[in-house]
Residue, then its C-alpha position, 0 to 999 in steps of 0.5 A: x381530451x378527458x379520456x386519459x387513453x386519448x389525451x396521453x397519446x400523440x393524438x392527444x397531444x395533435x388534439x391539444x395542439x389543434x385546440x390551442x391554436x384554434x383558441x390563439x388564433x381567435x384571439x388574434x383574430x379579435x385583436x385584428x377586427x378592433x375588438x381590444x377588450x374581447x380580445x384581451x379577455x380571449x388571450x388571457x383565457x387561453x393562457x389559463x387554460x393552456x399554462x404549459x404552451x409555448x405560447x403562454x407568454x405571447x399571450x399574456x403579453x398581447x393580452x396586457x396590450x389589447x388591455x392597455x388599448x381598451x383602458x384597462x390599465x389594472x388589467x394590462x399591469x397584471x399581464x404585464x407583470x405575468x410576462x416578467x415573472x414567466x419562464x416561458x421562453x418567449x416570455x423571457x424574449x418579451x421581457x424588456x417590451x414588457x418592462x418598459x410597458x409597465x414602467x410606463x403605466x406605473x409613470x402614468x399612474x404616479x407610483x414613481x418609484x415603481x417606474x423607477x426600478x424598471x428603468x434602472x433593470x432596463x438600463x442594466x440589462x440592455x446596455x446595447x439597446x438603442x433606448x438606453x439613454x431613455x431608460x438612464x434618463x427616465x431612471x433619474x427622472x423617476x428618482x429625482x421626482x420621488x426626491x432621492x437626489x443624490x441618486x438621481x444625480x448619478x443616474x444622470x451623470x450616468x446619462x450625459x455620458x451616452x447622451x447623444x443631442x447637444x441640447x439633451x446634454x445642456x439640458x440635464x447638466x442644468x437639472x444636475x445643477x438644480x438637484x446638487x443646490x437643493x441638496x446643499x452641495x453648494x461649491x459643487x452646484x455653483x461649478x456645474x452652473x458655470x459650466x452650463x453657462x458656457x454651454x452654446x447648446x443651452x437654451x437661453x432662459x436657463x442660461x439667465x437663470x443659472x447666471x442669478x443662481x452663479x450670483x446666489x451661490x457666490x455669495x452664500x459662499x462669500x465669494x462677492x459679485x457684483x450685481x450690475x455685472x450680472x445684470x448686464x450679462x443677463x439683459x444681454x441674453x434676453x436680446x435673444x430670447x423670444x417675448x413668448x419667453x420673456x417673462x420667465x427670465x424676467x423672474x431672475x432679473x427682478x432677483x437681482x434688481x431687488x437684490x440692488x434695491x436692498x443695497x441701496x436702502x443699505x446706503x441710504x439708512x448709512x447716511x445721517x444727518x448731523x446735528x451741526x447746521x452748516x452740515x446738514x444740507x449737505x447731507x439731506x441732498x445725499x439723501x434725498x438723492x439716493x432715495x431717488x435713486x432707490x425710487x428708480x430702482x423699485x420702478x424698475x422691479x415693478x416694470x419687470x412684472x414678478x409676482x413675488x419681487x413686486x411684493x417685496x419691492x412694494x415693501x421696501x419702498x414702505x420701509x424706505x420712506x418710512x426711513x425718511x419720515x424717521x430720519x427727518x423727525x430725528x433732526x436735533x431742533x436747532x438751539x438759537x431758535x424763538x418760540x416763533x421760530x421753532x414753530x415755523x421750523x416745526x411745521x416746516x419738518x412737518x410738511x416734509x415727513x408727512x408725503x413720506x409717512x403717507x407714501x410709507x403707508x400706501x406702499x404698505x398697504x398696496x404691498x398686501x393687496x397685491x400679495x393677496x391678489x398674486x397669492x404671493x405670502x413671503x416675508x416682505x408681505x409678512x412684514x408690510x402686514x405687521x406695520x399696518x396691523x401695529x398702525x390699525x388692529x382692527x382693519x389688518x387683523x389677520x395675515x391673510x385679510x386687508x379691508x383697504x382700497x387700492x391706490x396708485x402710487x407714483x413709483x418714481x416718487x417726488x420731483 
């Protein structure tokens, strides 16, 4: 075909179209015998050598396929993208197989946002499609991970609104959920947690969570819920869950749990003991009392086995018997008393303060190391840290390092 009298003519073009299908056809015929690679490297070859063919498309096409298969993904994605760029009439009919290939490989790959495109032209251009609904829930996934969530919760609205499974539908309505808090569109947030609340579709789990989350957001919006009402609603959804599944809710009730933990030492640093003898025993009953009842309700958290939760309950039961060491320091020393007296009247205060002093500081203590060894670095440890680094410089002398031995505490503390 070098000789123009030739190639110029209808045999030259007979010639050519001979040629071009000879050279097709092997890299079929590769592809069909498993050989990806050569096969691949022959449909692009024939596409260089033949840019004008109807059959330049199908060729980079299958040759980002056989690419693909052979693990060459850099070279896939160059076909891929010759595919979408061409118009060559069979590469525009290939066009959306080849986009949602290339959207899969840029997802694998982590260029997200690449992805992202793909499936947002993919749903625009082929509304008819029977994966429609994967190409608007892929676009939402895409944004969503590359943290554009006020998109991505459109584009997920987008979805529900073809969604076809109940479950898919319960199931994105909670991301929508999540993506409205983490954007502060709190009012909104709470009003689609409580929807998905009444979901029968919606797994259990999720369902624990969105009530703790229904509870936060009610209160950051000063709309006030009491804790032991979502507490029973949540222990009465665990009656379903499996144990496999367990765990994760107990996160959410040990949210909660702390959160009653917290009120309680609210009320036990609410009540004082008066300086009026008659009066006192009365008090230091109450107190006792609901410090026991504090106890329990940190026994409870711990129970409950959530990393973080356990370092705060291991705080506030330091805090709280250090409370009742304080508090019980502080009573005025009775007037009327002798020397001898006063004496006795000291040592008796003494051998009350000092079980809560020592429990203060093992709770603290244990509250660090468990922090270190469930990598758990929130405020509570922060704070245990800085009671013991006050108490002993030279043994807590940094927020990540404690030289202390671990100790069992009795968490249900005195009888």
């Amino acid at each position: 075909l070098a000789d123009k009298s030739i190639s110029n003519t209808k045999v030259g073009d007979d010639i050519r179209g001979v040629l071009e299908k000879a050279s097709f056809k092997k890299a079929q015929n590769l592809e069909t015998e498993k050989k990806y690679l050569e096969s691949a490297n022959q449909y692009q070859f024939f596409a260089a050598q033949n840019a004008k063919s109807e059959l330049v498309g199908m060729a980079y096409f299958n040759a980002g396929i056989n690419f693909e298969r052979s693990g060459k993904n850099k070279e896939a994605v160059t076909n891929y993208k010759k595919v979408i760029t061409s118009n060559n009439l069979q590469a525009v009919a290939l066009k959306p197989k080849a986009k949602k290939l290339l959207a899969k490989q840029y997802q694998d790959s982590g260029q997200f946002e690449e992805a992202g495109k793909l499936y947002s032209e993919l749903a625009k251009e082929n509304a008819n499609d029977l994966q429609y609904d994967n190409y608007l829930y892929n676009s939402a996934l895409m944004l969503e991970i590359t943290g554009r969530n006020n998109e991505a919760i459109s584009e997920y609205e987008n979805y529900l609104r073809v969604a076809k499974s109940k479950e898919e539908n319960a199931a994105v309505t909670f991301k929508i959920a999540q993506l409205l808090r983490k954007s502060d569109r709190l009012s909104e947030s709470l009003g689609i947690y409580r929807r998905f609340a009444e979901m029968q579709d919606a797994n259990v789990d999720k369902k624990i969570e969105a009530q703790y989350w229904i509870y936060n957001l009610s209160n950051r919006l000063s709309v006030k819920i009491d804790t032991n009402s979502v507490e029973v609603k949540m222990r009465s959804l665990m009656t379903a869950l499996p144990e496999t599944k367990k765990q994760s809710a107990n996160t959410y009730l040990a949210k909660i749990k702390i959160i009653q933990a917290e009120e309680s030492f609210t009320k036990l640093r609410s009540v004082s003991i008066p300086i009026n003898p008659a009066q006192q025993k009365i008090l230091v009953d109450k107190k006792l009392e609901q410090m026991s009842e504090l106890n329990e309700l940190i026994g409870g958290v711990i129970k409950l086995d959530s990393a973080e939760e356990i370092v705060s309950a291991l705080y506030i039961l330091g805090e709280s018997n250090e409370h009742m060491a304080n508090t019980f320091s502080a009573v005025p020393i009775p007037t009327n008393l002798k020397d001898e007296q006063k004496k006795l009247y000291l040592e008796g205060i003494e051998k009350i303060i000092t079980p809560f002093m020592n429990k203060s500081e093992e709770s603290y203590k244990l509250a660090i190391e468990r922090g270190i060894d469930l990598q758990v670095y929130n405020q509570a440890y922060k704070n245990a840290f800085a009671k013991m680094h006050q108490k002993y410089p030279q043994q807590f002398y940094s927020a990540g390092e404690a030289a202390s031995e671990s100790k069992v505490i009795d968490w249900m503390g005195d009888k």
